[in-house]
N, CA, C and O atoms as a GROMACS GRO file, in nm:
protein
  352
    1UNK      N    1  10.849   8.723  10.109
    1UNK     CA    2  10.947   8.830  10.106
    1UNK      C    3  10.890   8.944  10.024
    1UNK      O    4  10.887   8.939   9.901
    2UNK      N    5  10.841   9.054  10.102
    2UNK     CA    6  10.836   9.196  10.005
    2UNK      C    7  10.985   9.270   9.911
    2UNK      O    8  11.082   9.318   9.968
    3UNK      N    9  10.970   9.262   9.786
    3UNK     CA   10  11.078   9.352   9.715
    3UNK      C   11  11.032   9.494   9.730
    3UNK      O   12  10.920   9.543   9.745
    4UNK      N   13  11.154   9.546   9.720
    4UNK     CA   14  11.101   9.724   9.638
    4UNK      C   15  11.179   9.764   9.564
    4UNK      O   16  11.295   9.791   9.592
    5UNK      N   17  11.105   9.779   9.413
    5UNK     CA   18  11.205   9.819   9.342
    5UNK      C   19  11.280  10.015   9.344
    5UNK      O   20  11.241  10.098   9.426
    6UNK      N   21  11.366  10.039   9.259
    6UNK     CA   22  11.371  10.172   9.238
    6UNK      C   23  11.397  10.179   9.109
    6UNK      O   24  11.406  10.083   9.032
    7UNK      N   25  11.413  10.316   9.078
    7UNK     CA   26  11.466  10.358   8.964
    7UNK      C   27  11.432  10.250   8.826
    7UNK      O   28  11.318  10.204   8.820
    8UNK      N   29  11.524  10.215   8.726
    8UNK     CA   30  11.522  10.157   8.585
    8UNK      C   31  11.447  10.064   8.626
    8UNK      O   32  11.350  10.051   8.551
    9UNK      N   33  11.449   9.982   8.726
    9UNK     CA   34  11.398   9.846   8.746
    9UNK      C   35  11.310   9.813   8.774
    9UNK      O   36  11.296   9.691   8.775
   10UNK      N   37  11.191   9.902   8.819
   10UNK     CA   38  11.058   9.928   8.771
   10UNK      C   39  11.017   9.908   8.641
   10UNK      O   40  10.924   9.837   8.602
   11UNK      N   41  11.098   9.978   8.574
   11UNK     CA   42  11.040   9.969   8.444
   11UNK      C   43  11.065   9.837   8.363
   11UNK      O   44  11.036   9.840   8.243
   12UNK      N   45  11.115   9.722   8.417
   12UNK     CA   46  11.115   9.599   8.356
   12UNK      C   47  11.037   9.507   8.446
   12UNK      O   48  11.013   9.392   8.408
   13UNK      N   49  10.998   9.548   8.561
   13UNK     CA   50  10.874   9.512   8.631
   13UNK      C   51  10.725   9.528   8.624
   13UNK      O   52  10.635   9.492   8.700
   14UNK      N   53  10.723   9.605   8.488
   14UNK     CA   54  10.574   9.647   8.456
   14UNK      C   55  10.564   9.743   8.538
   14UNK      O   56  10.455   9.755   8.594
   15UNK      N   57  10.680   9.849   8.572
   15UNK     CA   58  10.629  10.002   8.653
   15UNK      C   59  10.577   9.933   8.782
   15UNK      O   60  10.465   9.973   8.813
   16UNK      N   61  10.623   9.851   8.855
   16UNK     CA   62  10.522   9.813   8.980
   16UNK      C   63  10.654   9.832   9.076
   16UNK      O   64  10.749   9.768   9.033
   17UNK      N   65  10.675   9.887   9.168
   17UNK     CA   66  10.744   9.937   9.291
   17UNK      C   67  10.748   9.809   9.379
   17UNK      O   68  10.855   9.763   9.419
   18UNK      N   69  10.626   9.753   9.408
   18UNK     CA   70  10.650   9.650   9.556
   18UNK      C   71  10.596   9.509   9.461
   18UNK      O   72  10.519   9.499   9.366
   19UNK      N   73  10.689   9.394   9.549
   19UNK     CA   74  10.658   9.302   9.482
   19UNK      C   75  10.676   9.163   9.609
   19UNK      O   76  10.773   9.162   9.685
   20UNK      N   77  10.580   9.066   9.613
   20UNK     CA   78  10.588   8.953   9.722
   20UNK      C   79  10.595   8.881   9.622
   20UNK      O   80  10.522   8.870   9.524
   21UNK      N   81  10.720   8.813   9.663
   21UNK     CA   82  10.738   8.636   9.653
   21UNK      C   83  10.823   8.597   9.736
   21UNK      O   84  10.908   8.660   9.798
   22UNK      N   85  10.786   8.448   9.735
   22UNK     CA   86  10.849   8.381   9.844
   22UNK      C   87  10.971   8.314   9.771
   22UNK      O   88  10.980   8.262   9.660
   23UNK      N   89  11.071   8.334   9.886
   23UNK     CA   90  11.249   8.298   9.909
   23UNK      C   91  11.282   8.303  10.029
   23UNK      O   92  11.233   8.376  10.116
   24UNK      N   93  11.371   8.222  10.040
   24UNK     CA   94  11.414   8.153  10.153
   24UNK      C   95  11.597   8.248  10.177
   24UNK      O   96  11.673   8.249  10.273
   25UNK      N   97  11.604   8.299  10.070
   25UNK     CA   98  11.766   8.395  10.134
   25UNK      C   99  11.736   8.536   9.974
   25UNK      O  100  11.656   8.536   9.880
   26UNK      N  101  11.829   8.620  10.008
   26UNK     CA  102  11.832   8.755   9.902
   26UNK      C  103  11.849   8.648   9.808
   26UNK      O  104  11.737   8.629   9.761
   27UNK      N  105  11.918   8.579   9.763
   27UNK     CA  106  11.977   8.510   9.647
   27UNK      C  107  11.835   8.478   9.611
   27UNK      O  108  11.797   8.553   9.521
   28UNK      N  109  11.781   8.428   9.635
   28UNK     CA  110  11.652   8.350   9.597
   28UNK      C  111  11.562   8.430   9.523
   28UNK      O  112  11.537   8.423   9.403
   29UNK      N  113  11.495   8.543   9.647
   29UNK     CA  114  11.456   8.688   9.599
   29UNK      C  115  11.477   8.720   9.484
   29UNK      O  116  11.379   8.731   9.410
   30UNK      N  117  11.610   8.744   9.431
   30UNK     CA  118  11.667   8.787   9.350
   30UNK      C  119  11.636   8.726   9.210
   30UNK      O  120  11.584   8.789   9.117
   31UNK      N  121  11.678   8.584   9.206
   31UNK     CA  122  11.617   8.472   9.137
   31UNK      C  123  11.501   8.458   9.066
   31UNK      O  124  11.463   8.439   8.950
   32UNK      N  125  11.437   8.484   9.235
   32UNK     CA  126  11.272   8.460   9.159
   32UNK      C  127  11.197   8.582   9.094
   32UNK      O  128  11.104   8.581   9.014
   33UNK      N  129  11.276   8.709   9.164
   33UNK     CA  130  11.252   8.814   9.079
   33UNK      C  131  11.253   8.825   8.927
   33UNK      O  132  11.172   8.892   8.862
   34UNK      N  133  11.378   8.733   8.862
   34UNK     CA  134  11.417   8.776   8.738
   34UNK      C  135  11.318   8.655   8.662
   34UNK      O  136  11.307   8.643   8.540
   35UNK      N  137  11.274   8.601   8.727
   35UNK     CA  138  11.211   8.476   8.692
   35UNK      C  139  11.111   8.469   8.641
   35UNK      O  140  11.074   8.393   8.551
   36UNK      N  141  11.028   8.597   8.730
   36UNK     CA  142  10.886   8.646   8.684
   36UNK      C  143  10.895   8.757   8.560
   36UNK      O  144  10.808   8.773   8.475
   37UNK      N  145  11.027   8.833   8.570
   37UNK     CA  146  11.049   8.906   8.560
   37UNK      C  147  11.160   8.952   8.415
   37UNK      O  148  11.220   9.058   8.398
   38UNK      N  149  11.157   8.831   8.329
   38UNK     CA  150  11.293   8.798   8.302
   38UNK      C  151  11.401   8.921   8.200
   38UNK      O  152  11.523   8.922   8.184
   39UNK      N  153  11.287   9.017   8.144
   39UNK     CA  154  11.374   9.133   8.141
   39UNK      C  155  11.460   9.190   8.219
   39UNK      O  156  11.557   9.257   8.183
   40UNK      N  157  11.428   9.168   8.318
   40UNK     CA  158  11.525   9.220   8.449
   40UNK      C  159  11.642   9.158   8.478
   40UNK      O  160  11.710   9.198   8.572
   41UNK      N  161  11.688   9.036   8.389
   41UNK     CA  162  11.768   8.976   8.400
   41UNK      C  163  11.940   9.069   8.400
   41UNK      O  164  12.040   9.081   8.471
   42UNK      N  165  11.888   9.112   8.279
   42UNK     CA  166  12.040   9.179   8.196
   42UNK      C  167  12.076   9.307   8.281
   42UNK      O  168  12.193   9.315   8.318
   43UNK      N  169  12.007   9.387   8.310
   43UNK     CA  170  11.966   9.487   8.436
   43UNK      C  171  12.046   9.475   8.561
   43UNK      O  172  12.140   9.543   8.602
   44UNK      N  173  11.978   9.358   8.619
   44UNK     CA  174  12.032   9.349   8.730
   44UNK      C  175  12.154   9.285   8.768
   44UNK      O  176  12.236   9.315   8.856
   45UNK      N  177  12.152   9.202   8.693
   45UNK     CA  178  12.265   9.110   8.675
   45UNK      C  179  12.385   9.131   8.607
   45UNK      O  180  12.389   9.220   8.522
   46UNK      N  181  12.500   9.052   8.635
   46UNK     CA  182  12.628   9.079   8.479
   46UNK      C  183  12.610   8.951   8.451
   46UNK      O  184  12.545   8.858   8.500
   47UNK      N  185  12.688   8.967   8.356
   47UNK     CA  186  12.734   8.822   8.303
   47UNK      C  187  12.733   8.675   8.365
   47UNK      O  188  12.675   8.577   8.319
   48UNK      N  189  12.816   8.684   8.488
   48UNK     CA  190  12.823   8.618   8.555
   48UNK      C  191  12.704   8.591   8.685
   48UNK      O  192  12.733   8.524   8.785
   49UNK      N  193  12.604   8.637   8.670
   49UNK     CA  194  12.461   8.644   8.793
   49UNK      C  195  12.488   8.669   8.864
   49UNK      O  196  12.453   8.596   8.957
   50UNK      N  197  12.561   8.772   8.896
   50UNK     CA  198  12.599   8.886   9.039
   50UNK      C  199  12.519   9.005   9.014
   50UNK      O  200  12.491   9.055   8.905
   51UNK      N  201  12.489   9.041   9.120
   51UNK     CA  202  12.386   9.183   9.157
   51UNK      C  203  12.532   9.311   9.058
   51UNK      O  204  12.654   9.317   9.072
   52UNK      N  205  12.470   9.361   8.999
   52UNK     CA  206  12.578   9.436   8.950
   52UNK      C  207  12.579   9.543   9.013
   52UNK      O  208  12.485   9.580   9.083
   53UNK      N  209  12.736   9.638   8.990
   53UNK     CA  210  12.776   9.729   9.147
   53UNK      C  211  12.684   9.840   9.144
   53UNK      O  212  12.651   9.895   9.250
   54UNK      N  213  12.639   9.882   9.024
   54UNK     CA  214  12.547   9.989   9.021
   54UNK      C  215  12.394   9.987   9.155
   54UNK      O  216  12.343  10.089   9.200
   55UNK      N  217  12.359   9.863   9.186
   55UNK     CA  218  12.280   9.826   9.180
   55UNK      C  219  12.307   9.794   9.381
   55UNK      O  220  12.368   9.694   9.419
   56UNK      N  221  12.245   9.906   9.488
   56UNK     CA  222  12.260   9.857   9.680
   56UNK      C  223  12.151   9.744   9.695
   56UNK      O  224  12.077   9.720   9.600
   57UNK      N  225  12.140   9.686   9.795
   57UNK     CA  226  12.074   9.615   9.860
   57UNK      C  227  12.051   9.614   9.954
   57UNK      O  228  12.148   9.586  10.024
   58UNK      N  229  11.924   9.639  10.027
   58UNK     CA  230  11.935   9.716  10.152
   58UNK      C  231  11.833   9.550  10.213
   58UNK      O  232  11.791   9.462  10.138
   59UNK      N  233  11.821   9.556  10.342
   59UNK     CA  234  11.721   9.428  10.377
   59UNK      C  235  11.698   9.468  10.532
   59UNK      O  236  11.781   9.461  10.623
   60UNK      N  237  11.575   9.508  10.538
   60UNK     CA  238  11.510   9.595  10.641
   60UNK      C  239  11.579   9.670  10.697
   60UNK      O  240  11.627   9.658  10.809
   61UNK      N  241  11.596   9.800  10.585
   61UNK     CA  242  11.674   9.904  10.628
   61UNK      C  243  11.826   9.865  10.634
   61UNK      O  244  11.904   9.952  10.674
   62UNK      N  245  11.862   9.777  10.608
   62UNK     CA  246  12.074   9.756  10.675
   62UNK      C  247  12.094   9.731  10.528
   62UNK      O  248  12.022   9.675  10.444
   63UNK      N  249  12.215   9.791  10.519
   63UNK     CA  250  12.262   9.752  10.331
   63UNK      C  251  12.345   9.620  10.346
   63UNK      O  252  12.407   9.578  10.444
   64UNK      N  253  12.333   9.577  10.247
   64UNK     CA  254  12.404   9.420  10.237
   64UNK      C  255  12.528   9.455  10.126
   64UNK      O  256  12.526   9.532  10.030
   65UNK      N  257  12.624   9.380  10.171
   65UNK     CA  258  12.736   9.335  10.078
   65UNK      C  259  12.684   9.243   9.968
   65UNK      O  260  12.591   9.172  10.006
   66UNK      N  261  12.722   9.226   9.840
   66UNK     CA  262  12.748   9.180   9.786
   66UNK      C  263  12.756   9.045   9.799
   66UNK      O  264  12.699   8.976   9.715
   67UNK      N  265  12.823   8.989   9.898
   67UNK     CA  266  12.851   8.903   9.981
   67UNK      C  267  12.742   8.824  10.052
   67UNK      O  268  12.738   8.701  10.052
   68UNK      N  269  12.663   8.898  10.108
   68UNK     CA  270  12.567   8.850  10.157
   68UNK      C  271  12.423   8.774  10.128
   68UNK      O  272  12.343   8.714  10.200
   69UNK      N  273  12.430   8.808   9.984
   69UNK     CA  274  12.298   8.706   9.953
   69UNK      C  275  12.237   8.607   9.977
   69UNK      O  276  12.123   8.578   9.940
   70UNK      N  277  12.352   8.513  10.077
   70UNK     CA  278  12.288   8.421  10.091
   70UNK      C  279  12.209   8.434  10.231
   70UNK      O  280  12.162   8.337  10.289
   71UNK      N  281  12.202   8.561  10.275
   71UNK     CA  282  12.112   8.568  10.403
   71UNK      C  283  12.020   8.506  10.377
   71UNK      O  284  11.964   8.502  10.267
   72UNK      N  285  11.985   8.434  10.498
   72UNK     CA  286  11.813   8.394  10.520
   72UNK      C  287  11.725   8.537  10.534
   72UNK      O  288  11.755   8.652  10.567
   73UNK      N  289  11.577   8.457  10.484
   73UNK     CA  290  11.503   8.561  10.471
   73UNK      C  291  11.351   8.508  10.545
   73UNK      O  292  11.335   8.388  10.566
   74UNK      N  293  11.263   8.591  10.575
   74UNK     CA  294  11.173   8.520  10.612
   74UNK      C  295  11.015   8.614  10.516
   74UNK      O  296  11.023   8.708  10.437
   75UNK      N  297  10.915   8.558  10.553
   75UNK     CA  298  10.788   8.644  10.425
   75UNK      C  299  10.782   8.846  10.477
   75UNK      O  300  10.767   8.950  10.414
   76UNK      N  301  10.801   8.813  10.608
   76UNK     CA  302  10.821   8.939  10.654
   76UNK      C  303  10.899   9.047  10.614
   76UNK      O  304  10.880   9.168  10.622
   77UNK      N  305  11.020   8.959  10.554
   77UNK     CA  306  11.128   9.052  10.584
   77UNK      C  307  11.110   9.198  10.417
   77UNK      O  308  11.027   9.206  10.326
   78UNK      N  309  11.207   9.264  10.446
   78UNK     CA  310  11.158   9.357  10.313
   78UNK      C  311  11.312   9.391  10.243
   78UNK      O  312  11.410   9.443  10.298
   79UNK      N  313  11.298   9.340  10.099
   79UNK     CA  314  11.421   9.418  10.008
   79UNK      C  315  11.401   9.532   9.943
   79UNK      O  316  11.297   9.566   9.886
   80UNK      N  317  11.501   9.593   9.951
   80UNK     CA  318  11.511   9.728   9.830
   80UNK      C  319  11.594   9.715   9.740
   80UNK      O  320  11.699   9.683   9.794
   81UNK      N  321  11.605   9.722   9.646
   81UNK     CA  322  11.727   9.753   9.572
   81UNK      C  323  11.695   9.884   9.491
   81UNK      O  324  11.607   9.920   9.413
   82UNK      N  325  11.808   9.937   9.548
   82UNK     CA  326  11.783  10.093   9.490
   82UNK      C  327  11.889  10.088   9.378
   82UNK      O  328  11.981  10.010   9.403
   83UNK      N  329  11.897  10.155   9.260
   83UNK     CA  330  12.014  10.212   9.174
   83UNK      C  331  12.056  10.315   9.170
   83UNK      O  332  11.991  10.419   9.160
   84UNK      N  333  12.185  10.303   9.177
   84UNK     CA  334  12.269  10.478   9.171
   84UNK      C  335  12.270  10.527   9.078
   84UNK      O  336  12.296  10.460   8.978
   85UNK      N  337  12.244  10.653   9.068
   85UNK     CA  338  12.205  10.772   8.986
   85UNK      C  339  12.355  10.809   8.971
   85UNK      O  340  12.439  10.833   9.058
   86UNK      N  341  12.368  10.805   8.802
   86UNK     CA  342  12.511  10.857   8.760
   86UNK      C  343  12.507  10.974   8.668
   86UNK      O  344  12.414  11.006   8.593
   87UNK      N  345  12.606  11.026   8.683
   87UNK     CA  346  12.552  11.121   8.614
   87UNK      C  347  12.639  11.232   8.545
   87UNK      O  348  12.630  11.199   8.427
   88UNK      N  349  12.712  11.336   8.549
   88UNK     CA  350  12.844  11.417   8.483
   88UNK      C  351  12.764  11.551   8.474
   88UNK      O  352  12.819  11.652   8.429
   0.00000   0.00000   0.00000
């Protein structure tokens, strides 16, 4: 599975944009992201290990619910998670 990060979450990735590991659904992805990754924990996550709302999920191009993590995934497939820019 290719990731791509955006915004803040690069920067707890060591500044690196694209990232392969293997998972078998987003949930996993996600998982193994913070895994390697484990600054990225508090970031991405709340409290409870939900993608927090700040935070789309797109999976070859189509945005995912919240809901959906447990899609299957295959090595091909590609995530984004972009973060929304807030701002006043």
């Amino acid at each position: 599975m290719n990731i791509v990060l955006s915004g803040v979450l690069q920067k707890h990735a060591q500044y690196q944009r694209n990232h392969s590991l293997p998972a078998g659904t987003v949930r996993e992805a996600i998982d193994r992201l913070v895994e390697h990754f484990p600054g990225m924990g508090s970031v991405l996550l709340d409290s409870g290990g939900h993608v927090r709302k700040v935070h789309r999920l797109f999976l070859n191009g189509r945005q995912l619910s919240f809901e959906q993590v447990g899609e299957p995934v295959g090595s091909e497939d590609r995530l984004e998670i972009l973060t929304a820019i807030a701002g006043g």
